[in-house]
C-alpha positions in Angstrom: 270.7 35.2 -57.3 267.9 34.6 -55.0 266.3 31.5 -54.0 263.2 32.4 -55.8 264.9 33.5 -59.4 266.7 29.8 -59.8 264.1 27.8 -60.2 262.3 30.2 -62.6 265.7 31.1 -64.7 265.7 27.2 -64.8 261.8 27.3 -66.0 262.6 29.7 -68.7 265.9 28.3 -70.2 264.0 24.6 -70.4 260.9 26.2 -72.2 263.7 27.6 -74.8 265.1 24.5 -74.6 262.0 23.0 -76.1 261.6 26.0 -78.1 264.9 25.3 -80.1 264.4 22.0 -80.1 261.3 22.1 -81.6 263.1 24.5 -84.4 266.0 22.7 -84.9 268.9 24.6 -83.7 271.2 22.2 -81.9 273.6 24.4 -81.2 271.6 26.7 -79.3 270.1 23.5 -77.5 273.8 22.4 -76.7 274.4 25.9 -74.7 271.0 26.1 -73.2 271.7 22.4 -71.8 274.9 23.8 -70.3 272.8 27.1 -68.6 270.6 24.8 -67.3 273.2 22.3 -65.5 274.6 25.6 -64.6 271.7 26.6 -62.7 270.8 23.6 -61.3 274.4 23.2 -60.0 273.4 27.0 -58.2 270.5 26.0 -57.3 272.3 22.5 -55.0 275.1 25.1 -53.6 271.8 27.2 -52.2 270.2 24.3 -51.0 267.8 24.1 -54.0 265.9 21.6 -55.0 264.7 21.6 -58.5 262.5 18.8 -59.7 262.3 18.2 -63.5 260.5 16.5 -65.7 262.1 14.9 -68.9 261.0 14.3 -72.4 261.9 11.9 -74.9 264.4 15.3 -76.4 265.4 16.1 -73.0 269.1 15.1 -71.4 268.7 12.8 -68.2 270.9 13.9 -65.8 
């Protein structure tokens, strides 16, 4: 993946994050949680940093 798409696959799962939240399905928000660790954890290997904002709903790392 290139160092442009991580930080924008990491945009997208966190606004369906929300999205699911917002609707209730906490499975869904379970497994987008563990995409978006995933990610992140790419995004450290490639010498990424992402910055991220948290919400009440939101995990703190």
């Amino acid at each position: 993946m290139t160092d442009t798409k991580i930080p924008q696959l990491i945009f997208a799962l966190s606004v369906a994050r929300e999205i699911a939240d917002n609707q209730g399905f906490a499975t869904l928000v379970s497994l987008i949680d563990e995409a978006i660790k995933e990610a992140k954890e790419e995004a450290l290997r490639c010498g990424i940093v992402i910055e991220t904002e948290t919400t009440g709903s939101e995990p703190i790392d």
